[in-house]
C-alpha positions as CSV (number, residue, x, y, z in Angstrom):
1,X,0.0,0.0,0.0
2,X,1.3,2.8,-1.3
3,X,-0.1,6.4,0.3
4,X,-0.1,9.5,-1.8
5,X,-0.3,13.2,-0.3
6,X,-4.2,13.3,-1.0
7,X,-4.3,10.4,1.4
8,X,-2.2,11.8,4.0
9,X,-4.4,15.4,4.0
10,X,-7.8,13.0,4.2
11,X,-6.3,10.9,7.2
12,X,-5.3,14.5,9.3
13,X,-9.2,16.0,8.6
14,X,-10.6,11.8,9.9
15,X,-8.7,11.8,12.8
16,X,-10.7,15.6,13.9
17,X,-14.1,14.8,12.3
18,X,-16.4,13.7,14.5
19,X,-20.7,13.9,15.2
20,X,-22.4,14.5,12.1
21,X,-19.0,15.8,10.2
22,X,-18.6,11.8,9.5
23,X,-21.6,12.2,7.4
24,X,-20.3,15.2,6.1
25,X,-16.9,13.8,5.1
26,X,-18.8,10.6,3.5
27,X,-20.8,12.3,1.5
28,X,-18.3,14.6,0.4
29,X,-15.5,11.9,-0.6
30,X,-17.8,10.3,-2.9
31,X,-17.0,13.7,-5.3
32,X,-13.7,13.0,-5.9
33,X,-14.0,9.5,-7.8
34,X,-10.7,10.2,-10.0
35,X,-8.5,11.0,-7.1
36,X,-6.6,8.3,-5.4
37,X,-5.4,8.6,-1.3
38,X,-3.7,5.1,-2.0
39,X,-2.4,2.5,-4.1
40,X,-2.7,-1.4,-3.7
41,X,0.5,-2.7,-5.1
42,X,-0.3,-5.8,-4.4
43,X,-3.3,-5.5,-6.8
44,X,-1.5,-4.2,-9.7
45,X,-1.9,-0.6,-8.7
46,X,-5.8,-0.7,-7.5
47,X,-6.7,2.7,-6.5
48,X,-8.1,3.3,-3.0
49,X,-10.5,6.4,-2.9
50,X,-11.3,8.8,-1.1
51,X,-14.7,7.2,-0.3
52,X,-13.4,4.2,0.7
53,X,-11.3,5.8,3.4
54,X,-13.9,7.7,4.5
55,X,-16.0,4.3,5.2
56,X,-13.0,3.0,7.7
57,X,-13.4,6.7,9.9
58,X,-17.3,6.2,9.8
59,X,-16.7,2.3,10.4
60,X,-14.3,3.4,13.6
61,X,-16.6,6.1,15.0
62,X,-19.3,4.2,14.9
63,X,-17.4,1.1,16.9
64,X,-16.6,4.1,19.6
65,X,-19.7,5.5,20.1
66,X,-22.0,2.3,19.2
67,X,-20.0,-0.7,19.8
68,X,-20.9,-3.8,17.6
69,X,-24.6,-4.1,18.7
70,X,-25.2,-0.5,17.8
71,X,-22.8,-1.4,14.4
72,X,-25.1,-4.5,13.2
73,X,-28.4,-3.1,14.6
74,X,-29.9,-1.9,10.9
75,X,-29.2,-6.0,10.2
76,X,-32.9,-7.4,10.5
77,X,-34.6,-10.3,8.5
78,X,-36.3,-9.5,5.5
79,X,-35.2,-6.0,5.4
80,X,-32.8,-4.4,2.5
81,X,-30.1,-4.7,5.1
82,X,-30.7,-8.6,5.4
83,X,-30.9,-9.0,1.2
84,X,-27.8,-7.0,0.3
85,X,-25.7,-8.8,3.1
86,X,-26.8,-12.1,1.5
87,X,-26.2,-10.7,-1.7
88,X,-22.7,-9.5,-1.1
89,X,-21.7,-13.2,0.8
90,X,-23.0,-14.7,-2.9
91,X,-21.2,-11.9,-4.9
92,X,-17.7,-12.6,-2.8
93,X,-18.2,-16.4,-2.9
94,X,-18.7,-16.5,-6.6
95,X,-15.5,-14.2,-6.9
96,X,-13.6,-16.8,-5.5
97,X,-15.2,-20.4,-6.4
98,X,-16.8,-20.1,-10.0
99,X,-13.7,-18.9,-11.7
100,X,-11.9,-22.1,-10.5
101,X,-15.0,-24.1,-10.8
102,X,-15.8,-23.3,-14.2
103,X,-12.1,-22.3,-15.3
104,X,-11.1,-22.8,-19.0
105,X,-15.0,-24.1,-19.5
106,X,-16.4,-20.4,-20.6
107,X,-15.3,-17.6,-22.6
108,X,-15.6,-14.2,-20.6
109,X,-14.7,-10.2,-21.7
110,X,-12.9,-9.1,-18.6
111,X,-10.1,-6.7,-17.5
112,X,-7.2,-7.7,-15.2
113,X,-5.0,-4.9,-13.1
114,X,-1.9,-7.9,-13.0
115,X,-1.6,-7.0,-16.7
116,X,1.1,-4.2,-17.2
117,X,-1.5,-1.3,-17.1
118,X,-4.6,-3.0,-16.8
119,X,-6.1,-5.5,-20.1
120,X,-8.9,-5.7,-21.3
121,X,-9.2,-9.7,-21.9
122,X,-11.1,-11.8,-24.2
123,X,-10.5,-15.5,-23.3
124,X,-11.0,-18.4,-21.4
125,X,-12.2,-17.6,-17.8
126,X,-10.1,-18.1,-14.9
127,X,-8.8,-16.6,-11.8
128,X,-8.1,-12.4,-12.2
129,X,-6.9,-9.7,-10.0
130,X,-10.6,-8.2,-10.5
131,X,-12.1,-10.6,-8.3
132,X,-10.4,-9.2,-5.1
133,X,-11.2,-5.6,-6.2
134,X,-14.2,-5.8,-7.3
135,X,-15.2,-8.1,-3.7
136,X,-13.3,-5.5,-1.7
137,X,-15.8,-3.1,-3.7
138,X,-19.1,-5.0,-2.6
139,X,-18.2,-5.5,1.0
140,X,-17.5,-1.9,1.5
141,X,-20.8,-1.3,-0.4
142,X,-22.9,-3.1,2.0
143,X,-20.4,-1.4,5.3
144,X,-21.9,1.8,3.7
145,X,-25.0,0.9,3.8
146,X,-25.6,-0.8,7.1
147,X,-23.0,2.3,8.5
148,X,-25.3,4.6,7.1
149,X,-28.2,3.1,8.1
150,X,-26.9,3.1,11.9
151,X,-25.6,6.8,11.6
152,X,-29.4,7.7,10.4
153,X,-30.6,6.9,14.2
154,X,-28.9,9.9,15.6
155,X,-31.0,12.8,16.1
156,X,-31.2,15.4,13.2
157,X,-28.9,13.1,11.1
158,X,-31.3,13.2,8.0
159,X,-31.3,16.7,7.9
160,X,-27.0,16.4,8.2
161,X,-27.1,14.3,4.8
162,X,-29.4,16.0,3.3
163,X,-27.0,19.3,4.1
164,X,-23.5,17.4,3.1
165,X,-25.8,16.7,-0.3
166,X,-25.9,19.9,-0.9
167,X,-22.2,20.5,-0.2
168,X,-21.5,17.7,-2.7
169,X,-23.6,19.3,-5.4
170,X,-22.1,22.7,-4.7
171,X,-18.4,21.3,-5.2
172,X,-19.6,19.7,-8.3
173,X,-20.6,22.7,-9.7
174,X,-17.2,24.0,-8.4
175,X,-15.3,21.7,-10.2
176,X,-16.6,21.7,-13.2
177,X,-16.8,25.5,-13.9
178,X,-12.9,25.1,-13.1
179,X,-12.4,22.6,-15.9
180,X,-14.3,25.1,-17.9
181,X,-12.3,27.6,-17.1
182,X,-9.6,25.9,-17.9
183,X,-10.3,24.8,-21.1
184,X,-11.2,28.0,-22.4
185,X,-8.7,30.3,-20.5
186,X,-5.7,28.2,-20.7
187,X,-5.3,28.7,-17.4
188,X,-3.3,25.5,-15.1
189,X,-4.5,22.2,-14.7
190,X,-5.7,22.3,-11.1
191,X,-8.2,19.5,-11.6
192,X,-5.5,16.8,-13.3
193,X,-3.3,17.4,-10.2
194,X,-6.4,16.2,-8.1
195,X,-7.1,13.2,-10.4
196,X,-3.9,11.2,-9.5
197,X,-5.7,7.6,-9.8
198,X,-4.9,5.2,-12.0
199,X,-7.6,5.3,-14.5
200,X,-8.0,6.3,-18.2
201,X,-8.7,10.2,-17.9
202,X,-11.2,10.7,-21.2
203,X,-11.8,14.4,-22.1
204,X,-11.4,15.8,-25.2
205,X,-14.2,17.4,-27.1
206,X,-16.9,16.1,-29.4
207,X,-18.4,18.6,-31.7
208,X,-16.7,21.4,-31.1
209,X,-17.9,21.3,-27.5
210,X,-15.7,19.9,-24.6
211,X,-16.7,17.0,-22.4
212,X,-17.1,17.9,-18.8
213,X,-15.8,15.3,-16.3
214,X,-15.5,17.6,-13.5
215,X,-13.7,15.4,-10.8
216,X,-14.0,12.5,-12.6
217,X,-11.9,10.0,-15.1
218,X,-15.0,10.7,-17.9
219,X,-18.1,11.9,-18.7
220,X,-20.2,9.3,-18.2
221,X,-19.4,9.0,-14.4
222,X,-19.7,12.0,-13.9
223,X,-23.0,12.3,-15.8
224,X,-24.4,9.7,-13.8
225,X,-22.9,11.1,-10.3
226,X,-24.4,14.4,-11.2
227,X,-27.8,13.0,-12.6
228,X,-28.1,11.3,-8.7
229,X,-27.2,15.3,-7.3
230,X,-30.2,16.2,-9.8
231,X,-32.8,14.2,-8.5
232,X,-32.1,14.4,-5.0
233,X,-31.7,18.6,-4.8
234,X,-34.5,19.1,-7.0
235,X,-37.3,16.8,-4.8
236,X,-35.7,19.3,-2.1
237,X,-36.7,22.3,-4.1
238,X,-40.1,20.7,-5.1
239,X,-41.2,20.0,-1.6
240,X,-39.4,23.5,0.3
241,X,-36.9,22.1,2.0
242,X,-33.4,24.1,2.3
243,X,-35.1,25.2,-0.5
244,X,-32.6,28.4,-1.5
245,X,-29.7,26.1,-2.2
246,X,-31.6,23.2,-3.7
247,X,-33.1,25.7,-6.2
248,X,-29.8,26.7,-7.1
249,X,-27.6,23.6,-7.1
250,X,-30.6,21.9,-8.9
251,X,-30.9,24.2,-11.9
252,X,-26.5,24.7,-12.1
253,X,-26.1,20.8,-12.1
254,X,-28.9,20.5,-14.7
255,X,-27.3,23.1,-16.8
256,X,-24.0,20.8,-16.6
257,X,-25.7,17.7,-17.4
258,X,-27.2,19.3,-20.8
259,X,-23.4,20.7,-21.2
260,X,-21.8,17.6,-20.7
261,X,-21.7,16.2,-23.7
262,X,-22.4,13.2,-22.5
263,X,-25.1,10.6,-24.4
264,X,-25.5,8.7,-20.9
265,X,-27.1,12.0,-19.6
266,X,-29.0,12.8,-22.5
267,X,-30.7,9.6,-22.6
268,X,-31.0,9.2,-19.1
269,X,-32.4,12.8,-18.6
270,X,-35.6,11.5,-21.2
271,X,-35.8,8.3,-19.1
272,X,-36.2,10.3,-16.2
273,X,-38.5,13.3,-16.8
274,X,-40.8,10.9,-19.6
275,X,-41.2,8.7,-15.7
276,X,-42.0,12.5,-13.5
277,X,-44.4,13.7,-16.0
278,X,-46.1,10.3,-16.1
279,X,-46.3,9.8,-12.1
280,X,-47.8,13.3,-12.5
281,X,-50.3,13.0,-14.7
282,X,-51.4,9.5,-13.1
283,X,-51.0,11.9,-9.7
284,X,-53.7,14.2,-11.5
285,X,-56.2,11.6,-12.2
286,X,-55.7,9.9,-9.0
287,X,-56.1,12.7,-6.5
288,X,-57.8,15.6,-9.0
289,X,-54.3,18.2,-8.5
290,X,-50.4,17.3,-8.6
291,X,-49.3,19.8,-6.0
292,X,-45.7,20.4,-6.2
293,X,-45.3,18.1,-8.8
294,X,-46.2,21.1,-11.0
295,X,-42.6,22.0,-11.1
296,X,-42.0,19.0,-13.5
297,X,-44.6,21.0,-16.0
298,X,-42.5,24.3,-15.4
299,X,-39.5,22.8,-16.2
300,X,-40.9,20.9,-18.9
301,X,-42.6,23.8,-20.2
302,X,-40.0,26.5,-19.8
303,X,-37.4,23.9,-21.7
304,X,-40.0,23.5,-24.6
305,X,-40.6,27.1,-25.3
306,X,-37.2,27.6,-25.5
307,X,-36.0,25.1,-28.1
308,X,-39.2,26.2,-30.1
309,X,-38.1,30.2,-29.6
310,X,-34.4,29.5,-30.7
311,X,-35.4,27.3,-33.5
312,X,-37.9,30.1,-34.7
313,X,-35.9,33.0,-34.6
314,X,-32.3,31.1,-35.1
315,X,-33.2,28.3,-37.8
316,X,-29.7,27.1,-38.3
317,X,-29.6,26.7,-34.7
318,X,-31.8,23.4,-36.0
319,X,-29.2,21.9,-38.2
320,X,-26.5,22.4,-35.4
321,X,-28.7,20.5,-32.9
322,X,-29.2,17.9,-35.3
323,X,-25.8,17.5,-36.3
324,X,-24.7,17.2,-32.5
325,X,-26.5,14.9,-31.2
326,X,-26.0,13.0,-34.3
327,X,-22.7,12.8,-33.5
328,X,-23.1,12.6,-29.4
329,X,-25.3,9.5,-29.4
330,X,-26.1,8.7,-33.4
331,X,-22.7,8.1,-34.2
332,X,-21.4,6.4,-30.7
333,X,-23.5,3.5,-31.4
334,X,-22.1,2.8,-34.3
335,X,-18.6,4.0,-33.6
336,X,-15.7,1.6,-32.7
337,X,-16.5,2.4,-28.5
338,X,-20.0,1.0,-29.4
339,X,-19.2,-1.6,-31.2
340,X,-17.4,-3.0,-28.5
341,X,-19.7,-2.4,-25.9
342,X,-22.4,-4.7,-28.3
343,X,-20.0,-6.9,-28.3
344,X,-19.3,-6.8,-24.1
345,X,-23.0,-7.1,-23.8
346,X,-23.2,-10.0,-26.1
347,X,-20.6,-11.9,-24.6
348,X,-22.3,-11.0,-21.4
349,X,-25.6,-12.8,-22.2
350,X,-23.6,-15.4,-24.0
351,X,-21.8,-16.2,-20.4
352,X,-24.8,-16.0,-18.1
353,X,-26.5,-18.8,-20.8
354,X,-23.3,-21.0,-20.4
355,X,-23.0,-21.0,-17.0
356,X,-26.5,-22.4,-16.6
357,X,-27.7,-19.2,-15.2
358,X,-25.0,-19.0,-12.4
359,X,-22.5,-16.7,-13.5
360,X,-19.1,-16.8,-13.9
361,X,-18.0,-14.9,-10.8
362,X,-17.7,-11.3,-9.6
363,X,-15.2,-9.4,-11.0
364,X,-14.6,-12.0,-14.1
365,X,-16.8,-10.0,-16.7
366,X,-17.4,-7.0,-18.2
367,X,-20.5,-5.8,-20.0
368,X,-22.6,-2.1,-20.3
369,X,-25.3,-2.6,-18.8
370,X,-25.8,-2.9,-15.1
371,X,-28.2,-5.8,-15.5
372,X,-26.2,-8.1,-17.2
373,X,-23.1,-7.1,-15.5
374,X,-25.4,-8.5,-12.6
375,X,-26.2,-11.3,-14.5
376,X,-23.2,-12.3,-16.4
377,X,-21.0,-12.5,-13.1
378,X,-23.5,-13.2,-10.2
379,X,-26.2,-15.3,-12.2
380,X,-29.9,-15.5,-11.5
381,X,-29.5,-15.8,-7.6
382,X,-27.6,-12.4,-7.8
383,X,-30.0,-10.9,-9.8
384,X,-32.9,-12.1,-7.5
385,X,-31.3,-10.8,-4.2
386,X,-30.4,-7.3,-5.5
387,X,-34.2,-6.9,-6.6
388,X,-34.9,-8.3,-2.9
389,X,-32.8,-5.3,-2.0
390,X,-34.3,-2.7,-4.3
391,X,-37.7,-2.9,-4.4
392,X,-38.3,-2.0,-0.8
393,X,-36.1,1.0,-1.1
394,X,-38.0,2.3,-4.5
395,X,-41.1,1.0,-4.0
396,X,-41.8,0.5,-0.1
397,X,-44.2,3.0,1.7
398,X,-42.9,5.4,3.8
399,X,-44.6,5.0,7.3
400,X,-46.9,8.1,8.4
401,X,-45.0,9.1,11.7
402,X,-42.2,9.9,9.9
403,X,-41.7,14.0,10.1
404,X,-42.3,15.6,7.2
405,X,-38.5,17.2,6.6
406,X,-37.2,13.3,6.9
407,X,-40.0,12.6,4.0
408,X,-38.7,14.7,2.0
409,X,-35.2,13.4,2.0
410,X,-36.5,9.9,1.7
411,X,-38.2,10.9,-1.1
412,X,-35.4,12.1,-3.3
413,X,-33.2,10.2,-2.0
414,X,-35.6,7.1,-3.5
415,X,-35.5,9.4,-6.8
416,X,-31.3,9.4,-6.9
417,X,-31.4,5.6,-6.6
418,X,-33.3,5.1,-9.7
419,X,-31.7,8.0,-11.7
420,X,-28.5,6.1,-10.7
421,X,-30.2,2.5,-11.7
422,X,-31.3,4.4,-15.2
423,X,-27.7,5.5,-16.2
424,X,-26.0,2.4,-14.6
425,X,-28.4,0.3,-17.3
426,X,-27.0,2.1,-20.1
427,X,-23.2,2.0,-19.0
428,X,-22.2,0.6,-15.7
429,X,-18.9,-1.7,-16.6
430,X,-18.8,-3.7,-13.2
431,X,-21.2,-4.3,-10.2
432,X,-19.9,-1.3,-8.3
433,X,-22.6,1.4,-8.2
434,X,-20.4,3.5,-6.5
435,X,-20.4,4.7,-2.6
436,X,-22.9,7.8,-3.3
437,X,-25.5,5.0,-4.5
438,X,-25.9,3.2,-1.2
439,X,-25.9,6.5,0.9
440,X,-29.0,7.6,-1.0
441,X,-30.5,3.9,-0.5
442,X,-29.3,3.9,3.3
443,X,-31.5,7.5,3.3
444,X,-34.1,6.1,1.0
445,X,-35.3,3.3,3.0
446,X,-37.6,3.8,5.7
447,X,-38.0,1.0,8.4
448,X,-42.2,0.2,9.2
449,X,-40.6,0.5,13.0
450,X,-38.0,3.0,13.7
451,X,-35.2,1.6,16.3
């Protein structure tokens, strides 16, 4: 393990953090998804994040305060706790038994960090370095999630997340005006000094326009990162609470997201609103008025009259409009990058089949899609047990002696796991979801009995 300066600076500001900062600091860390506070040598160079260490500080102050009853106490039967902590034993078993178990008997697309660089491999399936990775990843998703869980029994500690949200949102917003600046200005680098992990840093420009990945390796992650910031802050705004930053952060991260470049946001941003404006109008025939779900007509509205005034009295603005998004999500799916993920996805399905439905093993294949990511490595029992662990958090009702201000949060924190699930279906690589993902389900889900 290798320590770099970013780490060091995190470890000083853990050991002083303490109360609700540990929420603060959790939330926050999940920003900075290109930066590395250490390197795994021992697994070819595996980047440890910011988030991750920020789990251990939350992991030790809970111990401190809560002991191990007070640690385990969000683990209950039948809850999302119970399915995820199944889920993740499955995930970390099949990491380490099918790829010996089925070795040389399938053909998987994977990647392996042992491989000077990181490869991308196309071959018989065995043993790889993404296995222990990718099982570190799931055990510290489902720490986050029964962590956060236990930190969301302290007093006022909804409101605290909801707050450190915000902050995240803010910084995103930072950070990506920087790159901007940058990029237009000339002026120095600040952002690829913070994004010292060892991942592929795509940027560039596509259409004249340059792709914002803020703190992030690319655009896509930080499409989807910012896409979660979106639906939480806005459900915020929609219902009054912190209202003047939620406003603010909502509409600046929106404005980034059309920006981006990115054909993740694009399509996820329909998939999304095309799902608000239908709960609304089935809102309007159930109850006779949508309330503050008017602010999905607003938006809708205000964006319409737009395109239709610029197209109107700019016409050419029509042919450039065209011709971008031609080339932003037209031409990527038949471009070499999409080509290949056809080809991941299809090797994917082909895997899952072969494997009788079991998978070949966390960590051995790649695809881009979330779901057969899901399927392709953790099989049908996988797939089952993370639907177990959804549906209650998306679906579930929120009990009625719940305070209004925690409903709220709930709420869009409900919203940011789906807008995540949307963008992971059309590009999520690997099973990790990232840590943001099971913060906003650890806020989302609301037990029938509070402890």
């Amino acid at each position: 393990m290798v320590p770099t300066l970013y780490g060091l600076l995190m470890f000083l500001v853990g050991l002083f953090v303490s109360g609700q900062g540990i929420l603060y600091m959790a939330v926050i860390a999940t920003l900075f998804g290109g930066t590395a506070v250490a390197f795994a040598t021992a697994l070819g160079g595996a980047n440890v994040t910011p988030a991750m260490l920020a789990q251990g500080f939350t992991g030790l102050n809970l111990m401190r305060r809560e002991g191990l009853r007070g640690f385990l106490r969000p683990v209950e039967f039948a809850t999302p706790t119970f399915w995820l902590l199944l889920l993740t034993v499955w995930a970390m078993a099949t990491a380490f038994v099918m790829p010996r178990l089925l070795q040389g008997q399938l053909m998987v697309a994977g990647f392996d960090r042992s491989e000077s660089g990181g490869a991308y491999l196309v071959g018989p399936l065995g043993p790889v370095s993404m296995n222990i990775t990718q099982a570190m990843y799931a055990f510290l998703a489902l720490m986050t999630f029964v962590m956060t869980r236990t930190l969301l029994t302290r007093p006022g500690a909804g409101l605290a997340a909801a707050r450190a949200v915000l902050w995240a949102a803010g910084l995103n917003v930072v950070a990506a005006l920087l790159e901007m600046a940058q990029y237009q200005l000339g002026l120095v680098p600040i952002l690829a000094y913070l994004k010292n992990a060892n991942y592929a840093m795509m940027g560039g420009e596509v259409a004249g326009l340059m792709r914002i990945t803020g703190t992030f390796p690319e655009t896509s992650m930080f499409s989807q990162y910012t896409l979660a910031l979106v639906a939480f802050t806005h459900t915020l705004w929609m219902h009054g609470v912190l209202r003047g930053w939620a406003r603010t952060l909502t509409l600046a991260n929106l404005l980034l997201l059309l920006l981006s470049t990115s054909g993740t946001a694009y399509v996820s941003l329909a998939i999304c609103t095309t799902v608000a404006l239908l709960y609304t109008f089935l809102r309007l025939m159930r109850v006779g008025q949508i309330g503050p779900y008017s602010l999905y007509l607003k938006l809708t509205g205000s964006g319409l009259v737009l395109a239709v005034g610029v197209l109107l009295f700019v016409p050419p603005a029509l042919d450039a409009v065209s011709d971008f998004f031609s080339v932003v999500i037209g031409q990527k799916l038949t471009s070499d990058s999409g080509a290949i993920r056809g080809a991941l996805n299809a090797q994917a399905l082909q895997t899952f089949v072969e494997s009788f439905g079991l998978g070949a093993g966390l960590g051995c294949c790649r695809a881009s899609s979330f779901a057969l990511v899901v399927l392709s490595n953790l099989g049908w029992v996988g797939a089952v047990l993370f639907v177990f662990f959804v549906t209650p958090i998306l679906f579930g009702r929120i009990p009625e002696h719940l305070a209004s201000t925690d409903r709220v949060i709930a709420i869009g924190a409900r919203r940011a796991v789906f807008a995540t699930l949307v963008s992971a279906s059309l590009i999520a690589l690997v099973y990790d979801l990232g840590f943001l993902f099971y913060i906003m389900a650890a806020l989302a889900y609301v037990p029938k009995r509070q402890p």
